[in-house]
N, C-alpha and C positions, 0 to 999 in steps of 0.2 A: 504494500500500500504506500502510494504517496502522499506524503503529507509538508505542506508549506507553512512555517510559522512568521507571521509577516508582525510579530510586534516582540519585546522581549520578553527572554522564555530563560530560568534559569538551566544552566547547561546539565547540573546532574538528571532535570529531567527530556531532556533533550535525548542523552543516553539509555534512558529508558523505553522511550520510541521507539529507537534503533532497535534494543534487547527484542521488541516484542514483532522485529520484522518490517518496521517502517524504515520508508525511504523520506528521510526528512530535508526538506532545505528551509533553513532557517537566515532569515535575514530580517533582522527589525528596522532597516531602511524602507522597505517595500513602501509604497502608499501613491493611490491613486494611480497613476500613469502607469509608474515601471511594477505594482501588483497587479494589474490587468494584464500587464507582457507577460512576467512570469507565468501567472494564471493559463496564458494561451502557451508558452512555451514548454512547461513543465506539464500542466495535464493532472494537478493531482488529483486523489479522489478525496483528502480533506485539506478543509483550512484550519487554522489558526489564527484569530485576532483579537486585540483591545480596543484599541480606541480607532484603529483602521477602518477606513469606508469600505462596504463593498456593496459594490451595483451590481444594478440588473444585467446589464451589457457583461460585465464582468461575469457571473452566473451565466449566462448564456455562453458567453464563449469557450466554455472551460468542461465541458463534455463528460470528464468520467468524473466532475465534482458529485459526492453523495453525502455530505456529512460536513456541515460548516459550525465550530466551539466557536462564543463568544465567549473569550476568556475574564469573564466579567459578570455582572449580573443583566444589566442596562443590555440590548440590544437592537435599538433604534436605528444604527448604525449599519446594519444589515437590510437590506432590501429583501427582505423574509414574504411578500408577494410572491417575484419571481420566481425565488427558492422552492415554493409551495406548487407555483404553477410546473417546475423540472422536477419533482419526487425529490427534493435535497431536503435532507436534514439538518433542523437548524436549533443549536441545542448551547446553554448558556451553563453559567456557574453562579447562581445565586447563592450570598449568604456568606462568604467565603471572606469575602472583604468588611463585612460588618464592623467588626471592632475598629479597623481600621478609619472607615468615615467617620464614626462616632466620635474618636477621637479627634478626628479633624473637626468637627462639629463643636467640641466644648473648646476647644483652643482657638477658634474664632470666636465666640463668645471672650472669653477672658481676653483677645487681643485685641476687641473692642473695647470693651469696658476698662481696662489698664493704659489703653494704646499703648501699645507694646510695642509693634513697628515705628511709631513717631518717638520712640524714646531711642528707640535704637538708630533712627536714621538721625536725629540729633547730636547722640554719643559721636556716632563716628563724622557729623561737622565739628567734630570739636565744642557742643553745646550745653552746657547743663542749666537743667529748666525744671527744676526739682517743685517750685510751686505750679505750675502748671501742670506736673503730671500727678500731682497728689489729689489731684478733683478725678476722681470714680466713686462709681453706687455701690460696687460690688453685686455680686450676681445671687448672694444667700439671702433666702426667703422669697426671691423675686418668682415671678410665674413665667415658666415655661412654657409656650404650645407646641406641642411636635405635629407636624402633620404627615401624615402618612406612619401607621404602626405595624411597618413590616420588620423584618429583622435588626435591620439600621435603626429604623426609628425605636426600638424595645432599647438595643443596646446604647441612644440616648438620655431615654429613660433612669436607666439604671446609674448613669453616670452622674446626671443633674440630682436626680435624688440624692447622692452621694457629697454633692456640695451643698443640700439641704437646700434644694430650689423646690418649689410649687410646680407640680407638672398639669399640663393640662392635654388634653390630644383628639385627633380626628383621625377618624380613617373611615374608608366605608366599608371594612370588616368588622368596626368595634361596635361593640355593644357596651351597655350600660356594666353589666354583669362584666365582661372580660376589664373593663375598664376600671371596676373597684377591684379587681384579682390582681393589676397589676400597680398596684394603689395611684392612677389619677385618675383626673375630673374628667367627666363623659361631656363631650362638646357636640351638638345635633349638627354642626356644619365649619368649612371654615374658617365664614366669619363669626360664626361664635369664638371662635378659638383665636382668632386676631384681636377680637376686643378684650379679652382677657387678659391678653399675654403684654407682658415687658422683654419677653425674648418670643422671634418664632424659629423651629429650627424646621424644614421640608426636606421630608424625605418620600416621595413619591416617585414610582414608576412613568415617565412615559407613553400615554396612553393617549386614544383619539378623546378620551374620557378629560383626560388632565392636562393636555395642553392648554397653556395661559389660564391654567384652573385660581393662578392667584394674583385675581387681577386688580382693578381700580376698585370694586368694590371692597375687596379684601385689605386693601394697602388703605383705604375712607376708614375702616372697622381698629385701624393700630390706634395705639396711642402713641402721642408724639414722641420722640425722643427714644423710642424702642428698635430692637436689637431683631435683624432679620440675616436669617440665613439660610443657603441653599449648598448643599452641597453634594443636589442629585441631577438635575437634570434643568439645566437652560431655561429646554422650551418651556415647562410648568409653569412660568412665570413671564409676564406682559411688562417685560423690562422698560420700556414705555413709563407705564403708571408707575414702577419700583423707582424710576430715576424721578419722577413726581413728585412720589412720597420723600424721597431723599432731601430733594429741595426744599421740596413746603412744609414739611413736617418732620425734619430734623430726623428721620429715620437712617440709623448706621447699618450699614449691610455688610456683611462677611460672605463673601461668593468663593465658591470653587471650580461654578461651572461659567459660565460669559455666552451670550448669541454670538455665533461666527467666530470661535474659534480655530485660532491657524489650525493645519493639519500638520505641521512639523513640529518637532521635538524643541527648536531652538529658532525663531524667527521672530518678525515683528509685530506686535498685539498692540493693534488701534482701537479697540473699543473704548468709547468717550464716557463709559460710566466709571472707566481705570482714577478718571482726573475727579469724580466728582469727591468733594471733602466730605468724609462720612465711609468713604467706602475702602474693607481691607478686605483684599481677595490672595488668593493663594493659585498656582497653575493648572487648575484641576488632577491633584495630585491624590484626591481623598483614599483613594484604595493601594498607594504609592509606597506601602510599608513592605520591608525583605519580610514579615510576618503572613501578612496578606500572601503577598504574590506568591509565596511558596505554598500556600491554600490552596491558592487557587491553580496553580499548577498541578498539584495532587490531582483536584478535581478532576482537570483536563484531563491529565492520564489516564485516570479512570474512566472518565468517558470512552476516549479512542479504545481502553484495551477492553471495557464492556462489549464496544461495536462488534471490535475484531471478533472474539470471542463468540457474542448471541447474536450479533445482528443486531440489539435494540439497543435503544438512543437514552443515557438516562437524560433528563431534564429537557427535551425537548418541548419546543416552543410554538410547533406550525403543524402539529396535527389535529385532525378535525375529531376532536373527542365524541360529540353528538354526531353521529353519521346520519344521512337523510335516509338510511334503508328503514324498509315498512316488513318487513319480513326475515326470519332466522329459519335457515335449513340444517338440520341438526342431520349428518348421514354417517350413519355408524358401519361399520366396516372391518374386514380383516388388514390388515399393516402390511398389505403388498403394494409393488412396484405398480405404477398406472391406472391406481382402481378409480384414481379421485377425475382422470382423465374425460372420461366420459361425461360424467357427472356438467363437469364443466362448459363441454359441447353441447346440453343441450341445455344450460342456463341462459348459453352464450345462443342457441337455434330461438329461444324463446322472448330474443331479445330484451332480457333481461340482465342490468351490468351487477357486477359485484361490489360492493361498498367495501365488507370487508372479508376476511378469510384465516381460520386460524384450525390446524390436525394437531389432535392430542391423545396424546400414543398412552395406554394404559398399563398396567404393572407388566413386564415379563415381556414387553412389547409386541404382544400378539394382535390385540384390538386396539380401536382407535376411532376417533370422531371428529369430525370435519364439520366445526361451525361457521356456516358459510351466512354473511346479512345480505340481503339482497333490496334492490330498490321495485320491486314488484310481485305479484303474487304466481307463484307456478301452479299450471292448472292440475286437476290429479293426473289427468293421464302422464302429465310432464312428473311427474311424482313417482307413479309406477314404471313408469321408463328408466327414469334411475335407480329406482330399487331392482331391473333387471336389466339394467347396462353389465354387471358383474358380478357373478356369484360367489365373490367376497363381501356384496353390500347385506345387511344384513334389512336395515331399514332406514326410512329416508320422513324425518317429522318437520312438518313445516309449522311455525305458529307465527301470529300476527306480533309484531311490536308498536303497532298503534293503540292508545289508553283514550 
């Protein structure tokens, strides 16, 4: 199997792809232009990537690709359409990075509230301004909102509790009930949760759901002077109205992610919310720890040597769990070469397609059963045709999955 890792990949597990039969070309240069060349030149059948783009065009020209890791959790960066439209497996690494963002999460907090950076870029003009940085609130007893209480968001939790902050949070998993289990306050939306808080930290997925989910209403809902932070995802936010609030309402923001970030590792970052005063941001580096990244590395392993292995994909992202079939054919059978052949010819004569298809072989592997879903109903005689297509079928049970 070939496999290209187009972002950086620590080496010991680089050598462990190898061990397991991969042909691997690893270059964390790759990105955009020269990963579409390679993609057409090399041919492999997986990828590797972080923070790297990849197109539809890319997916298309690249033939034996089956199996694409976001070495990450976030996968927006994938054109997971295309993927879905070629049978490509598109499979992430959620969770992996957790502690790591969280951390980044409370350390923008505290280097607001201390200005940490403006003491240190003072320090080194030469400047000591010791009344000036002595004015902070401190961040104990103040109210947190965490938005979004996925793995990130819990693991911020735990940490502000820890400096004895007021948490408060949103998601549209929580309940009332998981929400005292995890001891904060139950917010019905948002901006409930903007109005309360003296800090917000967002930790949200990406979604057609949450794009610009935190917008001008939400930024109306702060309180002046309060501490906002994002250290998931860009789009979630109507950076627009964030540079609003910033202005008119003295709101300090700690970013890690920015709209239209370069795609290199090392170039020049013009976005004009860099200059506004209030704002300390970091390179989107949140999951940037040797801690993380060797998580999430394991992960990746794991997935590729699952694939090899069974064929199935852990974590994947682009299959259609509800399938539209209206019908399960259950055909039991002896465990020989060609029996299910038939079967399939006259699914296929009754033009009727296959949603899904799964043979499962019983103790001793003599018998076995072929659950086959189908998107229409087969007539009996289509029934008893395959119950004597082969006298290894033993019976052939069709039942509705319509409720």
């Amino acid at each position: 199997m070939k496999v290209i890792i187009a972002d950086t990949f620590p080496e010991g597990k680089i050598q462990e792809l190898n061990m397991f039969g991969c042909e691997v070309r690893y270059d964390p240069s790759l990105k955009e232009g020269s990963l579409h060349a390679a993609l057409v030149e090399s041919n492999p059948d997986m990828l590797v990537v972080r923070s790297t783009r990849v197109t539809g065009e890319m997916i298309t020209d690249c033939p034996a690709l089956s199996l694409i890791i976001r070495a990450g959790s976030g996968y927006d960066t994938i054109d997971v359409k295309t993927a879905s439209e070629r049978s490509i497996y598109v499979s992430n690494v959620p969770g992996q990075n957790a502690v790591a963002v969280a951390e980044l999460a409370m350390g923008l907090m505290l280097a607001i509230d201390r200005r940490i950076p403006d003491n240190v870029a003072d320090l080194r003009a030469g400047k000591w301004n010791k009344k000036e940085y002595s004015k902070a609130e401190g961040i104990y007893g103040r109210t947190l909102s965490v938005i979004g209480m996925g793995r990130i968001g819990r693991e911020v939790v735990s940490r502000a509790q820890a400096f004895g902050m007021q948490v408060a949070a949103w998601s549209r998993s929580l309940t009332p009930e998981k929400a005292a289990a995890l001891g904060v306050e139950y917010c019905h939306s948002p901006v409930e949760a903007a109005s309360r808080a003296n800090v917000v930290s967002v930790h949200l997925a990406l979604t057609p759901e949450t794009r610009k989910l935190i917008g001008a209403e939400f930024f109306s809902a702060m309180k002046p002077g309060a501490f906002f932070i994002n250290t998931s995802r860009a789009e979630v936010v109507d950076h627009q109205e964030l540079v609003k609030a910033m202005k008119e309402k003295s709101i300090r923001a700690g970013l890690d992610v920015f709209e239209g970030e370069p795609s290199g590792k090392d170039t020049a970052f013009k976005d004009g919310i860099a200059q506004i005063e209030g704002l300390y941001g970091t390179h989107h580096i949140g999951a940037s720890t040797n801690q993380a990244q060797n998580a999430v590395a394991d992960e990746t392993v794991a997935i590729v040597r699952e694939y090899l292995d069974t064929g199935r994909v852990r974590n994947c992202v682009n299959l259609l769990y509800r399938t539209p079939a209206q019908y399960s054919l259950s055909v039991h059978h002896r465990n020989r070469v060609g029996v299910l052949a038939g079967v399939l010819d006259i699914i296929r004569d009754a033009k009727i397609n296959i949603e899904t298809m799964e043979n499962i072989i019983f103790q001793g592997g003599e018998g076995a059963c072929a659950r086959i879903l189908i998107d229409g109903k087969l007539h009996d005689r289509a029934l008893t045709a395959i119950e004597k297509s082969s006298d290894d079928i033993f019976s052939a049970i069709q039942v509705s999955l319509e409720k």
